[in-house]
N, C-alpha and C positions, 0 to 999 in steps of 0.2 A: 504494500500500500504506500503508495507516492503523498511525500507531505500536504500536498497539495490536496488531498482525500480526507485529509484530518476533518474530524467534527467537534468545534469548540464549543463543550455546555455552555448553555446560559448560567451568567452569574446570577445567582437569585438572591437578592433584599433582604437582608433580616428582618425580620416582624418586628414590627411596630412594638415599643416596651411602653408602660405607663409610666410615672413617676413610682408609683411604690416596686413595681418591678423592675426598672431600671437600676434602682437603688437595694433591692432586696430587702423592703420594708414589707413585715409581713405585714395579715389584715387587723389580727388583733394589736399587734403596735400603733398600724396606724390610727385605730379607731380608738385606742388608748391615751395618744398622743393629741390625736383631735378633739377629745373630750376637754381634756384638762385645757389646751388653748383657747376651744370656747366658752369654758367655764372661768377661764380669770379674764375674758375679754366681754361677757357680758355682765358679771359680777362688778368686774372692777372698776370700768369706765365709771357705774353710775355710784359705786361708794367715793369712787374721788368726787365726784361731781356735787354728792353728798357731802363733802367732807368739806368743799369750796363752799358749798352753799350755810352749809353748818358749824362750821368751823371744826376742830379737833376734839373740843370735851363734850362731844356729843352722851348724857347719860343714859342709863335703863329706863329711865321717864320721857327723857324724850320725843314727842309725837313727831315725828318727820313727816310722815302724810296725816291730812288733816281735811276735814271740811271746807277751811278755804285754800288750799291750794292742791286740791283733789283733782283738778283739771288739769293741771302740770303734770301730774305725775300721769294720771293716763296716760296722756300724748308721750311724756316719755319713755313709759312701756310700751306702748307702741311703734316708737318710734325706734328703740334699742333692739326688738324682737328683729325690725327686718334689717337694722344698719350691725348689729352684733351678733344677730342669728342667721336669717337667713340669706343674706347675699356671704358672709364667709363661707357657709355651708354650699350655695353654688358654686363658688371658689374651687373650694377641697374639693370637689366632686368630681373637676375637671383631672386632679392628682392620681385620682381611679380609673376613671374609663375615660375612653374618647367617645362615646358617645352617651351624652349625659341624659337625653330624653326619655331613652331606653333603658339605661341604668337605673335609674328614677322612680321609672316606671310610670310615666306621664302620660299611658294613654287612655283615655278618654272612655268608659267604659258605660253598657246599658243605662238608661236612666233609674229602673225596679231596684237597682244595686244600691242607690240611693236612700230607700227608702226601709228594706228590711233594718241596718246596720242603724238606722233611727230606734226602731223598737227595741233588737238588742242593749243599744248604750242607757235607755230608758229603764229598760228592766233591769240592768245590769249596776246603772247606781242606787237602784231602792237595794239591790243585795248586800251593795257595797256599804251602804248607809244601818242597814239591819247588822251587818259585820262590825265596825266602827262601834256602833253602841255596845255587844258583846265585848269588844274590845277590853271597853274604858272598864267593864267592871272586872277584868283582871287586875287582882290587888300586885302593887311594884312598891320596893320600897320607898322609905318615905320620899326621903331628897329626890330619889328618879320620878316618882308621883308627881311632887311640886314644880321641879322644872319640867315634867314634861305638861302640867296643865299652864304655866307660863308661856311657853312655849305655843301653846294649843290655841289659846287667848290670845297671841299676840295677830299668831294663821289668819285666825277666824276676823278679829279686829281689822286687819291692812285689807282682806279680801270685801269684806263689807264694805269698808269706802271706796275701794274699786268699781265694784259692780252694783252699788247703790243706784240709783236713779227716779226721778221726781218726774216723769215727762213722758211723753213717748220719744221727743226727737233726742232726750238724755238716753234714754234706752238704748236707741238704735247707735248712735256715735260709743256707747259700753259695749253693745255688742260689739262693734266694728273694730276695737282696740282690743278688748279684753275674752276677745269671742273668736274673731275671724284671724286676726292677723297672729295672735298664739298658735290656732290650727294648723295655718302654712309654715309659720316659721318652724315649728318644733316636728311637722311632720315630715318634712324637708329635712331637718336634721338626724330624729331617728328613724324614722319607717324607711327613709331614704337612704342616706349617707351614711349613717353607723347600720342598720338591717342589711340593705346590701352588701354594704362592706365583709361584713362577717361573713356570708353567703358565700365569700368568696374560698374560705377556708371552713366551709362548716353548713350539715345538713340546712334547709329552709327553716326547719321547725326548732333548730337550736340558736340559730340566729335571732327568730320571733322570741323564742325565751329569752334569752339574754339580752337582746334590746329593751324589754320590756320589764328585767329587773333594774336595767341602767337608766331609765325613765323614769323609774321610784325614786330611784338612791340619787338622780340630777335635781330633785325638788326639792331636798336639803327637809324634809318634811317629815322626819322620823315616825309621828304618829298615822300618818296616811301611807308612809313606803307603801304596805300590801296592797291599798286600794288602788292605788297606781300604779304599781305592779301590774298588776291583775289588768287593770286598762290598759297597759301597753301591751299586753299581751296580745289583747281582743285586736289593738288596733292593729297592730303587727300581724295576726290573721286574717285579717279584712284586707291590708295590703297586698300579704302571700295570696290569698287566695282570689283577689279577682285580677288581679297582675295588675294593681290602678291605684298608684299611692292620691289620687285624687278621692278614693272611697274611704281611706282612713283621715284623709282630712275634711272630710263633710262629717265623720262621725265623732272624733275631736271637737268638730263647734257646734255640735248638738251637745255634746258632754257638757262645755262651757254655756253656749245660747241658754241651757234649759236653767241650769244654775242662774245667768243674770235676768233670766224674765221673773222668776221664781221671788227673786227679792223683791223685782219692779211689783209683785202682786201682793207683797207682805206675808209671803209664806213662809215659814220656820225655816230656817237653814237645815236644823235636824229631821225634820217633818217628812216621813216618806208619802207614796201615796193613799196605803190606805189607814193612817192613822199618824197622831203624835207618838214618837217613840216613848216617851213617858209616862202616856197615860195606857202603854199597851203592856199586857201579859206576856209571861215567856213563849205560852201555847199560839198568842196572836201572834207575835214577832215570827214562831216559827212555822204559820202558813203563812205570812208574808212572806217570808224565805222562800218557800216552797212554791208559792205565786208566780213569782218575779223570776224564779228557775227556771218552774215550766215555762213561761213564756218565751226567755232568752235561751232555751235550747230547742224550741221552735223555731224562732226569727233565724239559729243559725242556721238550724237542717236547710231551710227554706233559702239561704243565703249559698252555702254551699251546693243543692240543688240547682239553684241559679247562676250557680258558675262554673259549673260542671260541663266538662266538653263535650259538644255531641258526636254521638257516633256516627263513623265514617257510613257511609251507603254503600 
């Protein structure tokens, strides 16, 4: 064979690396790493901010939010969610995959999907709310008792001034801060960019757990970890399973929307729906439990049913 016969392969292109695999940054690193960056960049910006505004010897009496400058702070929880949450979170995203729509999981799914993931978050907080009161009457020692009702009071106090409102056109602007733009921002973060993240190194259904205990443990709320917990799980499967992190984020601002109409109507914070927890019996409490089960293991069958692929022809 004359040189001239030679057949030179094609050079082929190495495949395209991301940033975490270019660098050999695993997925729990990265999403370990990414945690902690957006937790002292949405933390810290507004405790300096606080600290400008307040000076240094801020004390334990101190009111920082208050009835008259309650409208400040909304806007600047609103306005921290999407400049410290969620445009970094589209950032980071890009660090992952090259294509971030689809990463994401940004498409656009049936409208019914909509509407089941309403009933489960509904039924799903009277459980969580029945859970909660069981809770409180586990005896803890004393000191942990006292700070953790301090603690509880202080929760219950900042969120009340938040989602208060006198108006319908107050309502809708607490919705809009306190409702919608938490949804996007946080669901963008976890359902999104730490859930998938994982996914990358780790079954669907262990990703969904573990996003969803990291969603407890991110809201610094030692008394509610399990309830949020438990919701990030849900929402985490809503996500997994209709491939649309746009259905865990409409059920995200059903969680919140129902909590701030709730106040707007002067309803008990504790108050589930079929009674005052206070005034109910353990036998009540425990078919409301049973209530609110069977229903939110309906809305899922019926959710999952609903996104179940059809068979081929």
């Amino acid at each position: 064979m004359s040189s001239d016969e030679l057949v030179v392969a094609p050079q082929l292109e190495p495949p395209r690396q991301t940033f975490i695999e270019r660098h050999g940054i695993s997925p729990v690193l990265f999403v370990g790493i990414t945690l902690v960056f957006l937790f002292f960049l949405y933390q810290g910006i507004p405790t300096v901010v606080t600290l400008i505004v307040y000076g240094i010897n801020i004390g334990p009496d101190t009111k920082i939010v208050t009835p008259d400058n309650v409208e400040m702070w909304r806007a600047m929880t609103g306005l921290s969610q999407i400049l410290l949450l969620l445009l970094p979170t589209l950032w980071l995203a890009r660090l992952v995959t090259f294509t971030t729509p689809s990463f994401l999981r940004l498409r656009v799914p049936r409208l019914r999907l909509f509407l089941l993931p309403f009933i489960g978050i509904l039924s799903l907080q009277q459980m969580l709310q029945i859970y909660l009161i069981v809770q409180e009457k586990i005896p803890l020692p004393e000191a942990l008792e006292q700070f953790n009702n301090q603690l509880k009071a202080a929760y219950e106090e900042l969120a009340r001034l938040l989602i208060s409102s006198g108006s319908v056109p107050e309502l809708l602007w607490v919705i809009l801060v306190i409702a919608l733009i938490p949804a996007f921002a946080e669901e963008f973060l976890f359902r999104g960019l730490v859930q998938r993240t994982l996914e990358k190194g780790a079954t669907p259904w262990r990703a969904v757990i573990a996003t969803g205990i990291i969603f407890g443990a991110y809201h610094v709320n030692p008394a509610s970890f399990v309830p949020l917990a438990v919701l990030g799980i849900y929402l985490g499967f809503l996500a997994m399973r209709a491939d649309s992190l746009w259905v865990s984020v409409a059920a995200h601002f059903y969680n919140n929307a129902v909590a701030c109409v709730a106040v707007f109507l002067h309803q008990d914070e504790d108050a589930i729906l079929t009674g005052v927890p206070e005034q109910m019996g353990t036998t009540e409490l425990l078919l409301s439990f049973w209530l609110f089960g069977v229903i939110f293991l309906l809305a899922t069958y019926y959710f999952i049913h609903a996104t179940k692929e059809p068979d081929p022809a």
